[in-house]
Residue, then its C-alpha position, 0 to 999 in steps of 0.5 A: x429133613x426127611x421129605x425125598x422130594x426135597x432131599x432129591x432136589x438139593x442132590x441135583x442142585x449140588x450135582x449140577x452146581x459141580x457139573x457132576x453126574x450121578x448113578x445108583x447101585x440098589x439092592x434093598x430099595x430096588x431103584x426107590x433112590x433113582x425113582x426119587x430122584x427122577x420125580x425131579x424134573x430136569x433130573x437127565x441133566x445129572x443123573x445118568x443110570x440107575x442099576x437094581x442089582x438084587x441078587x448076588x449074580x447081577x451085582x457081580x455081572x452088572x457091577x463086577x463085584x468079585x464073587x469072593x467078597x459075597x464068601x467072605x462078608x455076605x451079600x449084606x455089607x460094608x465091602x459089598x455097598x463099597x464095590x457096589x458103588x464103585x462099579x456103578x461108576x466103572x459101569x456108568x458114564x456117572x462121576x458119583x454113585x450110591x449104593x444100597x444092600x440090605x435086609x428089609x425084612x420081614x425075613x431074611x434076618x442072619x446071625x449079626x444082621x437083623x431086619x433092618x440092616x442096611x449097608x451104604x455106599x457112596x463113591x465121588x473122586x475116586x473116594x468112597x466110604x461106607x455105612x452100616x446102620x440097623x433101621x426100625x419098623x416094617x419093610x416099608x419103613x425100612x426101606x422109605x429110611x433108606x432111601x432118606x440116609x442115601x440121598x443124606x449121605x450124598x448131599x453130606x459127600x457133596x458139599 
């Protein structure tokens, strides 16, 4: 299933039937993920906040990822999604996050990482896991696959 509005209706069903609350840390996507989800109507009552931390300086002053971690791995990386998603939680009245960083090209591509990188995070009881997958197609395309396997991956989290 690839429909967004679809997938971002079973989050909030899953969401509310656990009376949980969701926040979201984007990179790559730039807020596409908490745009989906707040076509929903009714969304308020399980989403709480949305961040769209861009650059390096507003993941760490936003979400307090250590500056060390963007030295050691890169802006684009499991370590970073994984404190992304953490410190939206820690930012947030949220019980559950998301996380997105990545390359959605048509620059910006490194040695190991080329357009189409992208890193996720998910964080839910204290429990968070991470994912690096290469997307094909243009930066929409990219990002439009993106934001599908992030809401993929909640649900997946969820139930």
């Amino acid at each position: 299933m690839d429909n967004i509005a679809e997938l971002s209706i079973k989050v909030g069903r899953a969401l509310q039937a656990k009376g949980l609350l969701l926040t979201t840390a984007e990179s790559c996507t730039g807020g596409g993920v908490a745009q989906a989800i707040t076509e929903i109507a009714g969304s308020s009552e399980w989403f709480d906040c949305g961040f769209v931390t861009y650059s390096n300086a507003s993941k760490n002053e936003m979400l307090d990822v250590p500056a060390a971690l963007f030295a050691q791995h890169g802006m684009v990386s499991e370590e970073i999604a994984g404190a992304m998603a953490e410190g939206a939680i820690a930012n947030s009245n949220a019980h559950v996050s998301l996380s997105t960083t990545g390359i959605a090209g048509p620059g910006g591509a490194v040695p190991g990482k080329p357009v189409g990188t992208v890193c996720f995070g998910w964080s839910v009881n204290d429990h968070t896991r991470t994912e690096r997958l290469v997307f094909s197609g243009d930066r929409h395309a990219v990002r439009h696959q993106t934001v599908v396997h992030a809401l993929k991956g909640l649900l997946q989290l969820l139930q």
